[in-house]
VODONU-994552 format. One record per residue (C-alpha): residue in one letter; z, y, x. Coordinates in steps of 0.05 Angstrom, whole numbers, always signed. Example, Ala and Ser with C-alpha at 12.3 -4.5 7.8 and 13.67 -1.06 7.14 Angstrom:
2
<node><code>A</code><z>+156</z><y>-90</y><x>+246</x></node>
<node><code>S</code><z>+143</z><y>-21</y><x>+273</x></node>
This chain:
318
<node><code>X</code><z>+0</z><y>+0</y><x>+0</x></node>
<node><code>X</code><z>-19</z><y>+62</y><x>+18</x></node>
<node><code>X</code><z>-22</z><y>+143</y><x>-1</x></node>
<node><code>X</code><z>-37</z><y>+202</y><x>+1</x></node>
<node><code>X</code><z>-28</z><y>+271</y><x>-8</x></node>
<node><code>X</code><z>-15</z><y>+301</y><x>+67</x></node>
<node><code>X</code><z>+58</z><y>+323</y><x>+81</x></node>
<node><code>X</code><z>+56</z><y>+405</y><x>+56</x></node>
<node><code>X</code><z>+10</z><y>+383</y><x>+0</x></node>
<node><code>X</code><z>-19</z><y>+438</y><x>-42</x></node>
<node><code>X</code><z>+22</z><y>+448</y><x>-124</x></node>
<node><code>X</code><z>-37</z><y>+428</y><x>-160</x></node>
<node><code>X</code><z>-61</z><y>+372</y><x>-111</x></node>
<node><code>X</code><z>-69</z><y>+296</y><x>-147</x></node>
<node><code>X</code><z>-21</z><y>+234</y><x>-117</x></node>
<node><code>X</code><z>-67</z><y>+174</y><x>-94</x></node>
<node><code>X</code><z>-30</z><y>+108</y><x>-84</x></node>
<node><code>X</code><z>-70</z><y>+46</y><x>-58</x></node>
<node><code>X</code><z>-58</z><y>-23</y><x>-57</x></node>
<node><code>X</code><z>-78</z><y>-81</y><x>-32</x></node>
<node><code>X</code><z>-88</z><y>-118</y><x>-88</x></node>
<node><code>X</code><z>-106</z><y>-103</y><x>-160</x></node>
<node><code>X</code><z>-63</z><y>-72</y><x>-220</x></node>
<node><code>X</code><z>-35</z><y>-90</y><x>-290</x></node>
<node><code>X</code><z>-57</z><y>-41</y><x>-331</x></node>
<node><code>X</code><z>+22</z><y>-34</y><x>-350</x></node>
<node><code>X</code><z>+23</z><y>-8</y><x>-270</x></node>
<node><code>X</code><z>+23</z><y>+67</y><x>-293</x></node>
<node><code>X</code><z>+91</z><y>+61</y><x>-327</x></node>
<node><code>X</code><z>+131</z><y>+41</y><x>-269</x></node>
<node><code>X</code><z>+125</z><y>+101</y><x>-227</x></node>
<node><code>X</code><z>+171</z><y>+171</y><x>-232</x></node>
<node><code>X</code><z>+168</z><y>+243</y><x>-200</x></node>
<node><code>X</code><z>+225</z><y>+284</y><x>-179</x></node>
<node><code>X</code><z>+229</z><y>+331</y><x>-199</x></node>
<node><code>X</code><z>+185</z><y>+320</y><x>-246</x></node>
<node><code>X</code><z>+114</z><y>+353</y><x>-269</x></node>
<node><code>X</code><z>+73</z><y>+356</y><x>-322</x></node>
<node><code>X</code><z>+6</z><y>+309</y><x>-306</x></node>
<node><code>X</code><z>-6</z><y>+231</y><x>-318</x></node>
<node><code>X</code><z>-10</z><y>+174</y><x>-279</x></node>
<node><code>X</code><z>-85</z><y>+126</y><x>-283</x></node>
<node><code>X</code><z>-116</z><y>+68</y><x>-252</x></node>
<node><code>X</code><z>-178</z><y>+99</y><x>-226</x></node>
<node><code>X</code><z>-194</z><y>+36</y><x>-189</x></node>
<node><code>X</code><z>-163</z><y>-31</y><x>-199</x></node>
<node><code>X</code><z>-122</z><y>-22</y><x>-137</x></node>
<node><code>X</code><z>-115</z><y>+45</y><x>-144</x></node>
<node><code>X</code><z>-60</z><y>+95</y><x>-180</x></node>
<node><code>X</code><z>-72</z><y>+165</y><x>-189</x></node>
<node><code>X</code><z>-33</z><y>+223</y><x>-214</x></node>
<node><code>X</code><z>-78</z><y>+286</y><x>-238</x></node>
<node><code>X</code><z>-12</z><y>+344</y><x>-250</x></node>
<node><code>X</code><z>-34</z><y>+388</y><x>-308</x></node>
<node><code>X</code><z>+24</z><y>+440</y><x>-278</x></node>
<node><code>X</code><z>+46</z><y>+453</y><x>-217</x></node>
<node><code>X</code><z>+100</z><y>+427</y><x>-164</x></node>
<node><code>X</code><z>+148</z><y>+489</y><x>-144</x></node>
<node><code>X</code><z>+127</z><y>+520</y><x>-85</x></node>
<node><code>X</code><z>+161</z><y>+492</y><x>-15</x></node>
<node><code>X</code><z>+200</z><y>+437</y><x>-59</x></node>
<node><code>X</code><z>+207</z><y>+371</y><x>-31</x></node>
<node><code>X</code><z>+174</z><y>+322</y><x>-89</x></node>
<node><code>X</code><z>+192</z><y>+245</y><x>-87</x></node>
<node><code>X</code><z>+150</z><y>+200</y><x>-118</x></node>
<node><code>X</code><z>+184</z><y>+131</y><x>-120</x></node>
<node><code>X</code><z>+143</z><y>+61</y><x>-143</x></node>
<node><code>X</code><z>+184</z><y>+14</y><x>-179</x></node>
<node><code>X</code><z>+197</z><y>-60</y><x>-159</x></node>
<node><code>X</code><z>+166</z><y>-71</y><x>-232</x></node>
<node><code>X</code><z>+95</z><y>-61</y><x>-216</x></node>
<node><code>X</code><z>+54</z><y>-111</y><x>-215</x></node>
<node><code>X</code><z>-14</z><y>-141</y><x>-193</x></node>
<node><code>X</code><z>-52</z><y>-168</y><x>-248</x></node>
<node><code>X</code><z>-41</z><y>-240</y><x>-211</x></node>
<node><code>X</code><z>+37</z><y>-227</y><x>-226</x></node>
<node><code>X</code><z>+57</z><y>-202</y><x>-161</x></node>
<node><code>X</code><z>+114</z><y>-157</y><x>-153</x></node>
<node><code>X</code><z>+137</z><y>-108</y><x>-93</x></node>
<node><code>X</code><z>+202</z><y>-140</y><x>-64</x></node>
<node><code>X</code><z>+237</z><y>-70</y><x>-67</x></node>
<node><code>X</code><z>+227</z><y>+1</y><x>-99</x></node>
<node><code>X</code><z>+193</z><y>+43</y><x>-48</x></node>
<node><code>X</code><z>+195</z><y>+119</y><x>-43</x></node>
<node><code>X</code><z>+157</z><y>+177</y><x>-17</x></node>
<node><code>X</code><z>+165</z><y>+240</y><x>+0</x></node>
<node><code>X</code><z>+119</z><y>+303</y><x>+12</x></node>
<node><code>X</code><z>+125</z><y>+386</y><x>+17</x></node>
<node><code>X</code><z>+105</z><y>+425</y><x>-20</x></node>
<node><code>X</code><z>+70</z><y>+485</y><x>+14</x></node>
<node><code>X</code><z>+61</z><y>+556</y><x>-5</x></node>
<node><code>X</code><z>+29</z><y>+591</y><x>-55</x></node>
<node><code>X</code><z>-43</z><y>+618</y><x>-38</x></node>
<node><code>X</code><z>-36</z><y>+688</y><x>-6</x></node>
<node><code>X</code><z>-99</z><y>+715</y><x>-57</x></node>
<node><code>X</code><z>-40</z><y>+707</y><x>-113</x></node>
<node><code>X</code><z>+14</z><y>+745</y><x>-75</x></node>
<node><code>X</code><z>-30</z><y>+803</y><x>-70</x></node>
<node><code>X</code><z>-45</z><y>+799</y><x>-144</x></node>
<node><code>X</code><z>+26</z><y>+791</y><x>-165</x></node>
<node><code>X</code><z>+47</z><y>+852</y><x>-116</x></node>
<node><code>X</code><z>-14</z><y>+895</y><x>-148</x></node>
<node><code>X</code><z>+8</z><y>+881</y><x>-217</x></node>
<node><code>X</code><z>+82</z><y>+894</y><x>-206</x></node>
<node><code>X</code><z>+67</z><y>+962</y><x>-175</x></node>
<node><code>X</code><z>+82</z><y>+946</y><x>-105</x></node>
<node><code>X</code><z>+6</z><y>+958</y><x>-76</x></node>
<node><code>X</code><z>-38</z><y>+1014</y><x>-93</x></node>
<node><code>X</code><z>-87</z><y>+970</y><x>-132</x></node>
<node><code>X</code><z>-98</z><y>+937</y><x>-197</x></node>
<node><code>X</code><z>-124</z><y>+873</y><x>-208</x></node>
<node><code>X</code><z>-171</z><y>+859</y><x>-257</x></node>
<node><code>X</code><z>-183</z><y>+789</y><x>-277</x></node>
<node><code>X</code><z>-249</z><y>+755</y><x>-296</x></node>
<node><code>X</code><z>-255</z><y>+699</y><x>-340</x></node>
<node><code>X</code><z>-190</z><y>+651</y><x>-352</x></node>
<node><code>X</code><z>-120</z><y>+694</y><x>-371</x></node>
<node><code>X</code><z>-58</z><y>+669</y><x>-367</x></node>
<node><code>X</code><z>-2</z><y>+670</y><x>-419</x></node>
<node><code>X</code><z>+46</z><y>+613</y><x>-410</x></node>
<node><code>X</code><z>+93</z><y>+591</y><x>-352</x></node>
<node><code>X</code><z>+57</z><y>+538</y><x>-335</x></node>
<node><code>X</code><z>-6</z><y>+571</y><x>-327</x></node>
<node><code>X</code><z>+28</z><y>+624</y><x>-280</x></node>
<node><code>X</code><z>+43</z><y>+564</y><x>-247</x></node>
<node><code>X</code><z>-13</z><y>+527</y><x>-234</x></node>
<node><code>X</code><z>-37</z><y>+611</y><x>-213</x></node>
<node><code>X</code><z>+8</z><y>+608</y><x>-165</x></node>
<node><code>X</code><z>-40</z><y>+556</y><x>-123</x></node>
<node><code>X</code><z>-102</z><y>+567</y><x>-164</x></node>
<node><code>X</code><z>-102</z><y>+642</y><x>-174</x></node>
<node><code>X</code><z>-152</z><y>+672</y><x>-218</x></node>
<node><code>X</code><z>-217</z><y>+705</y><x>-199</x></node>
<node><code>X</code><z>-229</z><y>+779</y><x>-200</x></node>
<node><code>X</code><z>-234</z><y>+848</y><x>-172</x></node>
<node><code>X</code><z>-175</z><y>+886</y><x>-140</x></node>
<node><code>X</code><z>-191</z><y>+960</y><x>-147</x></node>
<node><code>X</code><z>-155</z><y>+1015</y><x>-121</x></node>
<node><code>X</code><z>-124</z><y>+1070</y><x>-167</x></node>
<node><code>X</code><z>-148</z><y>+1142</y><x>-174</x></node>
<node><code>X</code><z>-121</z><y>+1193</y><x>-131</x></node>
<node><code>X</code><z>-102</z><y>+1158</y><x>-63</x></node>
<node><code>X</code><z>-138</z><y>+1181</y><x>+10</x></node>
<node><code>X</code><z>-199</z><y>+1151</y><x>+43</x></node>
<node><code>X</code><z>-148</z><y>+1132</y><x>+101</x></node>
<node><code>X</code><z>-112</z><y>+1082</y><x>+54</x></node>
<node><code>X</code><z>-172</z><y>+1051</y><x>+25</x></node>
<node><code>X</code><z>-198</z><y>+1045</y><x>+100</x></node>
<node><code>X</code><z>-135</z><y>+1006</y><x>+117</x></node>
<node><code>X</code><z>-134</z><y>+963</y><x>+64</x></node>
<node><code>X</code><z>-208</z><y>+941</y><x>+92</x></node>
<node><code>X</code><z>-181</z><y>+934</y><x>+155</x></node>
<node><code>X</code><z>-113</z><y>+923</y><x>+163</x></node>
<node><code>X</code><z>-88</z><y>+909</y><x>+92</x></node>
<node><code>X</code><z>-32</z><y>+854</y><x>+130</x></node>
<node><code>X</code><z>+9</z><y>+912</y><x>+140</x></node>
<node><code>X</code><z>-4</z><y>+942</y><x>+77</x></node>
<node><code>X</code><z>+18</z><y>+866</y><x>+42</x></node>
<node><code>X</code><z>+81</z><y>+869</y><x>+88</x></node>
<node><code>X</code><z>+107</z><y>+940</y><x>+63</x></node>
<node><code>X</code><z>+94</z><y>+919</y><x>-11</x></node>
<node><code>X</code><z>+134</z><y>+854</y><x>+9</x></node>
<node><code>X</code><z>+184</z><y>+891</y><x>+41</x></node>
<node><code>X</code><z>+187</z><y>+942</y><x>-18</x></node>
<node><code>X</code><z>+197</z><y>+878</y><x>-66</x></node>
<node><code>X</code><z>+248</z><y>+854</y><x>-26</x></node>
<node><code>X</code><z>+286</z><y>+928</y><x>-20</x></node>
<node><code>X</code><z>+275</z><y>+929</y><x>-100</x></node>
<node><code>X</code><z>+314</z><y>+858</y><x>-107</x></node>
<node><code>X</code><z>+370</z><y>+852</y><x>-64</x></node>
<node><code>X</code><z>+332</z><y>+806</y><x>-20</x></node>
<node><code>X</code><z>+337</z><y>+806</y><x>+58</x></node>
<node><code>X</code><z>+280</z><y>+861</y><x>+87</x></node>
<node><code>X</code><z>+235</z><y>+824</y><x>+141</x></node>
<node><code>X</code><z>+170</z><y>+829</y><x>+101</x></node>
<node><code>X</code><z>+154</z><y>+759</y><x>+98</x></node>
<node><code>X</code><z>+138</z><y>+724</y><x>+29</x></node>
<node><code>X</code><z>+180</z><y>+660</y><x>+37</x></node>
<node><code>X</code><z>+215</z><y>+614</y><x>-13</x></node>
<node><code>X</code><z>+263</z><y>+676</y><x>-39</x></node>
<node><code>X</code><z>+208</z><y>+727</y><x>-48</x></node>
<node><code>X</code><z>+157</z><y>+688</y><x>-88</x></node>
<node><code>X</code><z>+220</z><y>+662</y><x>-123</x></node>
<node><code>X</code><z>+235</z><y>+733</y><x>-150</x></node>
<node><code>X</code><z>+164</z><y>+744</y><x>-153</x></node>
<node><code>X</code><z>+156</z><y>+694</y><x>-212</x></node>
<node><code>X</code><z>+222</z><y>+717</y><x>-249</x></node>
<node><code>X</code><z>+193</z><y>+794</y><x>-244</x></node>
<node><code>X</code><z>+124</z><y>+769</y><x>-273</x></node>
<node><code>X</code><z>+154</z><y>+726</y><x>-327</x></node>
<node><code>X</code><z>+210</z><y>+791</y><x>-343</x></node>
<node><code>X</code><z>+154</z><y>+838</y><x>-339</x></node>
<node><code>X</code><z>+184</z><y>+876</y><x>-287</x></node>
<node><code>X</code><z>+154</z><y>+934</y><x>-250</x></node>
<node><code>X</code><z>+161</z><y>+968</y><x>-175</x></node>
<node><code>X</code><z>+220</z><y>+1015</y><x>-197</x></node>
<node><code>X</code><z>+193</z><y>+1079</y><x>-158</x></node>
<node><code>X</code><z>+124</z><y>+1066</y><x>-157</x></node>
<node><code>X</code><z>+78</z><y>+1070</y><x>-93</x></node>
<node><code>X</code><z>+77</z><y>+1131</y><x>-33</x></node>
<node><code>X</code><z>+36</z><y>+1143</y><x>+21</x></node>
<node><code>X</code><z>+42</z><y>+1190</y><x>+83</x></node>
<node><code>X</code><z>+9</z><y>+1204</y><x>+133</x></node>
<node><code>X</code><z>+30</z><y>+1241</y><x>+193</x></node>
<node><code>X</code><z>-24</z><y>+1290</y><x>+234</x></node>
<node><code>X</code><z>-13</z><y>+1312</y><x>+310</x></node>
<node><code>X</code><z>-75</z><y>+1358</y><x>+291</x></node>
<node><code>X</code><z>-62</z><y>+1424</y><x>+301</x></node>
<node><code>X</code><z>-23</z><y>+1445</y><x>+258</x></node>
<node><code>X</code><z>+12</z><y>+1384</y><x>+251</x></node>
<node><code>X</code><z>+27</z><y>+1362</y><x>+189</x></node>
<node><code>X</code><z>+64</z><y>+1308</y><x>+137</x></node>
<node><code>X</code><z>+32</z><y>+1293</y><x>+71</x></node>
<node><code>X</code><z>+63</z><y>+1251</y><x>+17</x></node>
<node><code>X</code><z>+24</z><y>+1217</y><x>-33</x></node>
<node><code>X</code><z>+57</z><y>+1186</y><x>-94</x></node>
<node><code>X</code><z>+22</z><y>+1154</y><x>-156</x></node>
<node><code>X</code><z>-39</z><y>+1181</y><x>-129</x></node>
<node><code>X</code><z>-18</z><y>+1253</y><x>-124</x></node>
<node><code>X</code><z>-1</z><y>+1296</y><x>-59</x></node>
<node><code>X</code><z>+71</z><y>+1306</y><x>-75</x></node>
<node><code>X</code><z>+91</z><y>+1333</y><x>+1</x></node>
<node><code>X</code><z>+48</z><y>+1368</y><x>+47</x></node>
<node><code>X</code><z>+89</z><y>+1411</y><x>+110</x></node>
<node><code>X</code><z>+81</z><y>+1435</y><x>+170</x></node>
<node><code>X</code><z>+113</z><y>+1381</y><x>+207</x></node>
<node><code>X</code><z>+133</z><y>+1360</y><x>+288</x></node>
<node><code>X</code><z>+113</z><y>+1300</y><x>+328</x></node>
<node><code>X</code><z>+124</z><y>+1276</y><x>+398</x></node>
<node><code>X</code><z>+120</z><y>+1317</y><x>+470</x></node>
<node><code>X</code><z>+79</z><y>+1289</y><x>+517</x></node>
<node><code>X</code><z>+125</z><y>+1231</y><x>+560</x></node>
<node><code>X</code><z>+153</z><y>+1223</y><x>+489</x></node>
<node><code>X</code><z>+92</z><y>+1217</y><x>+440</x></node>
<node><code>X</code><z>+92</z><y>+1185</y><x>+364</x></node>
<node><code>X</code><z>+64</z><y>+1123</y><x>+369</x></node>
<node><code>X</code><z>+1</z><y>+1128</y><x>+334</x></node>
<node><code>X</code><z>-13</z><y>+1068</y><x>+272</x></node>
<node><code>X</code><z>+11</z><y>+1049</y><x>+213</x></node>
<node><code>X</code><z>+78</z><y>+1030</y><x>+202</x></node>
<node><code>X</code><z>+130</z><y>+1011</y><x>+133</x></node>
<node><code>X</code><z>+196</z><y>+1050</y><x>+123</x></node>
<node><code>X</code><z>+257</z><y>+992</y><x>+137</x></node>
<node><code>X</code><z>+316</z><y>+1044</y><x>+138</x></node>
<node><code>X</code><z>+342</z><y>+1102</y><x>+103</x></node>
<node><code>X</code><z>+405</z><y>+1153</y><x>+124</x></node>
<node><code>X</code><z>+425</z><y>+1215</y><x>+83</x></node>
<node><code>X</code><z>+449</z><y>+1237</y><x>+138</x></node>
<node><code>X</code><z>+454</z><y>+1212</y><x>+220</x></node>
<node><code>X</code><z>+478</z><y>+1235</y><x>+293</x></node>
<node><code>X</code><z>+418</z><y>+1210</y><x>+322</x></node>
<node><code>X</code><z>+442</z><y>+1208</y><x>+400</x></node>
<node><code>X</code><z>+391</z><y>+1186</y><x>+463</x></node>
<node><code>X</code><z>+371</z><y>+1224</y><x>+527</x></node>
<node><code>X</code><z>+323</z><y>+1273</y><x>+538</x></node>
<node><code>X</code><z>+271</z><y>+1268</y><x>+584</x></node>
<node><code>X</code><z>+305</z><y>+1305</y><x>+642</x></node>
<node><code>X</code><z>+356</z><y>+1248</y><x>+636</x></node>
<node><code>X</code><z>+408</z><y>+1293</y><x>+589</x></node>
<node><code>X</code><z>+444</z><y>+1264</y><x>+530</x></node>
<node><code>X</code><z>+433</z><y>+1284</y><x>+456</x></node>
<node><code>X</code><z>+468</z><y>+1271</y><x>+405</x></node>
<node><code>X</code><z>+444</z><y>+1313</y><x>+342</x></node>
<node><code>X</code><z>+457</z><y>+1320</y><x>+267</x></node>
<node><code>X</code><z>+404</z><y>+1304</y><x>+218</x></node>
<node><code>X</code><z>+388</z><y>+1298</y><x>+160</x></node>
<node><code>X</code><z>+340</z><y>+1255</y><x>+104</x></node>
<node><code>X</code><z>+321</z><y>+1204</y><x>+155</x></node>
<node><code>X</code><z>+272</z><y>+1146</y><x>+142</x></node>
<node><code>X</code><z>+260</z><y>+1104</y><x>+201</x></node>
<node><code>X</code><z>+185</z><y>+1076</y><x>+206</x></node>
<node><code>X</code><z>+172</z><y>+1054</y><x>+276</x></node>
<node><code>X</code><z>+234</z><y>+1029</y><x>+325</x></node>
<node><code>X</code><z>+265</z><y>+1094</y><x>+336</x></node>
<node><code>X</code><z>+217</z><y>+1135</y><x>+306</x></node>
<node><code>X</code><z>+239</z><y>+1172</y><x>+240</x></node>
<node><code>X</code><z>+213</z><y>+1227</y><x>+196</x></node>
<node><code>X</code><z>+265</z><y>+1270</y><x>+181</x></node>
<node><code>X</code><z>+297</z><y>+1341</y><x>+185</x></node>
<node><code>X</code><z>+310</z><y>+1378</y><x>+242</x></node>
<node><code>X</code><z>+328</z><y>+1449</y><x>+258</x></node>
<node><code>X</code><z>+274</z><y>+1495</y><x>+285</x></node>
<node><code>X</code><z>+252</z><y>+1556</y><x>+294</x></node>
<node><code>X</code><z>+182</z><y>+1542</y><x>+281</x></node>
<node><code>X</code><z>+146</z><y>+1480</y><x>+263</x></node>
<node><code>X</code><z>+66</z><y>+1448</y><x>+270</x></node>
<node><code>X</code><z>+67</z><y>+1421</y><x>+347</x></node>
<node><code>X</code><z>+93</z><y>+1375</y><x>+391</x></node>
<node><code>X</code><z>+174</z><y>+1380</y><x>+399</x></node>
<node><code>X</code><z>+214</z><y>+1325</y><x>+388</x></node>
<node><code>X</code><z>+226</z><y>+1261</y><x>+423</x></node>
<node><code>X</code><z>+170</z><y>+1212</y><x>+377</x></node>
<node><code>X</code><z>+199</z><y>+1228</y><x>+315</x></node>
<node><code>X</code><z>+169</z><y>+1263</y><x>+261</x></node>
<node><code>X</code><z>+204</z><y>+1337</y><x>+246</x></node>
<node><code>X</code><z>+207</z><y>+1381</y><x>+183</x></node>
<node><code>X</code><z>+241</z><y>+1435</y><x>+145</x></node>
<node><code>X</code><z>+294</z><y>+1425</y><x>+105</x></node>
<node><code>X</code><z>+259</z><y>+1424</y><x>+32</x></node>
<node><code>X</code><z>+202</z><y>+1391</y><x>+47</x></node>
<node><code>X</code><z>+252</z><y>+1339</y><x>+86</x></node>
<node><code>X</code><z>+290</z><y>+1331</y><x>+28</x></node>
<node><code>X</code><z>+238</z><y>+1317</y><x>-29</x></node>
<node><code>X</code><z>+189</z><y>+1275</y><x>+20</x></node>
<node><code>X</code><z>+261</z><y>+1231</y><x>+28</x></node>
<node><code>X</code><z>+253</z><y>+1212</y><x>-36</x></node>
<node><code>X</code><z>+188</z><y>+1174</y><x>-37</x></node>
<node><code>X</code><z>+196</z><y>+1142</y><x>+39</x></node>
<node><code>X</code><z>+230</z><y>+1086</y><x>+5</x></node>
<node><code>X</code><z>+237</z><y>+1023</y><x>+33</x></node>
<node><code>X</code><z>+167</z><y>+994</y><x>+52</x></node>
<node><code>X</code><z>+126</z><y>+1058</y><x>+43</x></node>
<node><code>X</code><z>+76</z><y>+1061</y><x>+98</x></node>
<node><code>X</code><z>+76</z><y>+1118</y><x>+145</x></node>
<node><code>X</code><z>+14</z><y>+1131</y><x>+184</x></node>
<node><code>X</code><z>+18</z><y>+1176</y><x>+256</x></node>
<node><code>X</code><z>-63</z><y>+1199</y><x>+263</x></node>
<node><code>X</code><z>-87</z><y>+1241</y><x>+321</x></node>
């Protein structure tokens, strides 16, 4: 006897046991799942059983299909013991995480299905590994240097949505969608549930004059004068998600002629290692002056705080 599927087997994917020698038609009753699927077991040979699932095994669950000592050959023969087996489940396919992350609000996309819908847990479950077809179109109002990332780079636009996600439901940030995230992900699709502050943007300039602008929803929301790194201390230019957030910080470090700092500020959202957008005291702002991060005013500080959540991507441009 013999089987398959491979050890991180796909939800949707049939069980194929072999034998050596033909069934009794009564062979199909003397097997059992755990945990248990909907589907149906068939002879589709005479040595053959075969299990077609008509839902889907949870994703990364550990499924044990165990043949009873009951089945028999149609000569009479029995197996001298009950033998199990055991496979993986793997992950869900990464087409549906985007889709589930667009429709929840977490990307700045909707996704707009073609052909089959679906409407019942067990549909969103066999989704999960056979996602629908369709189009994923971005909404109104965002800039051409999003929709050229999303071409390009859209893994680090998935990761801030993930991260987002995660922020949104108490999960542990690290951006990766593992057993936890698509756990949530399910119960937020099933609830209904929704991003609850939407999607921002920003993008930071080292054109002169530098600036900061903040979309949100599709609409420029913040847009100041703004500081970025001297040179021996530059901004790293890319495209990075928020993953911290202070009211207020003594951000401390040495200067470049080997000094210590160790200054007050304020509305701080970290996007790149030690790199933060957030207020800082000068007279004058719109060229290089800090030490990488990314200066402004007070005000515009203070509102642009409030849309670099957790997971909103901040992009430093030349």
């Amino acid at each position: 006897m013999w089987w398959r599927p491979r050890s991180r087997a796909g939800g949707i994917q049939p069980i194929v046991i072999h034998f050596s020698q033909p069934l009794s038609a009564r062979a199909v009753h003397d097997l059992s799942l755990s945990p248990s699927v909907p589907g149906s077991w068939a002879l589709s040979s005479p040595s053959t059983l075969r299990f077609v699932p008509t839902g889907a095994f949870a994703p990364f669950s550990t499924v044990r299909v165990t043949v009873q000592r009951a089945v028999a050959s149609v000569a009479g023969a029995h197996l001298r013991r009950p033998v199990t087996f055991r496979f993986s489940v793997g992950a869900p396919a990464p087409a549906r995480l985007v889709q589930l992350l667009a429709r929840q609000g977490y990307l700045p996309l909707r996704f707009r299905a073609r052909g089959r819908q679906f409407n019942t847990r067990a549909a969103d479950q066999i989704a999960l590994f056979d996602p629908p077809s369709g189009r994923l179109l971005f909404d109104p109002g965002w800039p051409a240097a999003l929709h050229v990332l999303w071409a390009h780079n859209s893994a680090v636009m998935i990761r801030g949505a993930v991260m987002a996600f995660e922020a949104a439901n108490g999960l542990t940030m690290d951006g990766v969608a593992g057993p936890s995230v698509w756990s949530a992900l399910e119960r937020a699709q099933e609830a209904g549930r929704r991003s609850p502050v939407g999607y921002s943007y920003a993008i930071a300039s080292e054109s002169s004059p530098e600036t900061l602008t903040v979309w949100h929803a599709g609409h420029v929301v913040v847009r100041s004068l703004a500081n970025t790194g001297v040179p021996g201390a530059p901004t790293a230019l890319g495209t990075y998600p928020v993953y911290e957030r202070l009211r207020n910080q003594v951000m401390q470090g040495t200067n470049l002629n080997g000094t210590h700092y160790a200054d007050p500020v304020s509305w701080v959202a970290y996007f790149n290692g030690g790199d933060a957008v957030h207020y800082f005291p000068r007279a004058s702002f719109g060229f290089p002056q800090s030490l990488g991060c990314v200066e402004l005013p007070w005000a515009p500080a203070e509102r642009a705080w409030g849309y670099l959540t957790y997971g909103t991507l901040v992009t430093v441009v030349p």
